[in-house]
C-alpha positions as CSV (number, residue, x, y, z in Angstrom):
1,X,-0.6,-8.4,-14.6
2,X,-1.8,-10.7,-11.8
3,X,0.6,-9.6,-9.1
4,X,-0.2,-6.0,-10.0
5,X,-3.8,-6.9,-9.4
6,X,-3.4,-8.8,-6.4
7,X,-1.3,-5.2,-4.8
8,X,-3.9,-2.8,-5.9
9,X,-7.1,-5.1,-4.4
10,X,-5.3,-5.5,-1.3
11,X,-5.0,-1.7,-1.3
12,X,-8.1,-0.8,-1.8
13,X,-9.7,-2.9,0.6
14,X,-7.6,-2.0,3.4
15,X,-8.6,2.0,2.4
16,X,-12.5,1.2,2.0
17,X,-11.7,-1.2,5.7
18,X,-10.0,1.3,7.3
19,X,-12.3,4.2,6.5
20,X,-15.7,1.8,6.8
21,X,-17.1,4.6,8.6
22,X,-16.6,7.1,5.1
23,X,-19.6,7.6,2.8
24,X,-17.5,8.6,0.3
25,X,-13.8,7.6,-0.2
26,X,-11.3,9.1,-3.0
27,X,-8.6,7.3,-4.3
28,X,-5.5,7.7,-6.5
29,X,-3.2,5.7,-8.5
30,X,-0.6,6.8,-10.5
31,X,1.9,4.3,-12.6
32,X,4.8,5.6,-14.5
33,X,8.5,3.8,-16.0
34,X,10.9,5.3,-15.0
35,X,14.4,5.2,-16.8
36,X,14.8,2.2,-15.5
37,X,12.5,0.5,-17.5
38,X,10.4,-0.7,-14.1
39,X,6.9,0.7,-13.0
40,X,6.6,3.2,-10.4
41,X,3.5,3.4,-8.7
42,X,1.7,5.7,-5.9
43,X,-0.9,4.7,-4.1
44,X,-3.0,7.6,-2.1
45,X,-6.6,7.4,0.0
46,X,-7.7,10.4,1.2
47,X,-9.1,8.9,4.1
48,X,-8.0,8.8,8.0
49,X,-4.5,7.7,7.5
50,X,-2.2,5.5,9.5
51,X,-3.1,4.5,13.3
52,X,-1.0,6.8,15.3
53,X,0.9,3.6,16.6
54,X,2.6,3.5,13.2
55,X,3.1,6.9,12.5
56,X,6.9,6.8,13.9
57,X,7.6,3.3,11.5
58,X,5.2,3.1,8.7
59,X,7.1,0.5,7.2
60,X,5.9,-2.0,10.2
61,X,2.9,-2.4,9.0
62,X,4.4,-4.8,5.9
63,X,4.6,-7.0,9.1
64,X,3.0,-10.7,9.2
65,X,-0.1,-10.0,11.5
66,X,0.4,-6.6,12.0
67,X,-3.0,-5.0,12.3
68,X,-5.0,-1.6,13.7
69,X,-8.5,-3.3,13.3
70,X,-9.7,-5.4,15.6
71,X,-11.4,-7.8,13.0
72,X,-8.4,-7.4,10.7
73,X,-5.7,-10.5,10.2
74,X,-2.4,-8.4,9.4
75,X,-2.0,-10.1,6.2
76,X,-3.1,-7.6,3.5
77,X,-0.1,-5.4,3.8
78,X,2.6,-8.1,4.3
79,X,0.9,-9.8,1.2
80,X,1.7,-6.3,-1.0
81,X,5.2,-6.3,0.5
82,X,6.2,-9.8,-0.9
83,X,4.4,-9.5,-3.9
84,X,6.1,-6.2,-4.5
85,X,9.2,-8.2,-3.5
86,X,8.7,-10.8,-5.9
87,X,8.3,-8.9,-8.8
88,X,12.0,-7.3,-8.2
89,X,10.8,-4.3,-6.5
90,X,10.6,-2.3,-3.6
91,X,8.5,-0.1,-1.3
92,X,10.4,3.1,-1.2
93,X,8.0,5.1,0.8
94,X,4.8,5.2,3.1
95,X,3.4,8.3,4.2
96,X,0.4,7.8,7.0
97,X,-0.5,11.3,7.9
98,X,-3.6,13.3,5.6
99,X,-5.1,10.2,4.2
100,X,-2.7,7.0,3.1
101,X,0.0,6.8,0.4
102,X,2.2,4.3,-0.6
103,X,5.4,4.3,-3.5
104,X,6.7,1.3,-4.4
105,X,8.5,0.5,-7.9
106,X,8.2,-3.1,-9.6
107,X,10.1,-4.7,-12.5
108,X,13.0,-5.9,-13.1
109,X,14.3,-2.8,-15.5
110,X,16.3,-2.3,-18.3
């Protein structure tokens, strides 16, 4: 419960940070099991996307100190990734084009 807590705050501050300039942000979770028995989950802003420098390899941002921002640390993203990692899962996509999404699955299963 505290890990999943720890993903989705990290999430949705790096959306609201990324799209500071947005009055109005929209956001969307979505958390299934899958036969596996482990959680599913898609993350999706409808915000301004990925920087184009990561467009090619999403995946670097779950880099150490890998930032866009200026004023950002790099650490929000590579703190998802091993919490994700920790809890037996894995990111299994990251789309970075029409707003932000991000599907990663967590558990151990059955």
């Amino acid at each position: 419960e505290d890990i999943i807590k720890v993903i989705l705050d990290n999430l949705i501050l790096n959306s609201v940070q990324q799209n500071s300039e947005k009055t109005t942000l929209k956001i969307e979770i979505k958390i299934e099991v899958n036969s596996e028995g482990k959680l599913e989950i898609v993350y999706k802003d409808f915000g301004k996307g990925l920087d184009k420098k990561y467009l090619e390899n999403p995946e670097k941002i779950l880099e150490v100190h890998e930032t866009s921002r200026d004023d950002g640390h790099g650490l929000g993203m590579w703190i998802i990734n091993n919490s994700i990692l920790m809890c037996s899962g894995e990111v299994k996509n990251i789309i970075g084009t029409d707003g932000f999404e991000i599907f990663f699955t967590l558990g151990r299963g059955v």
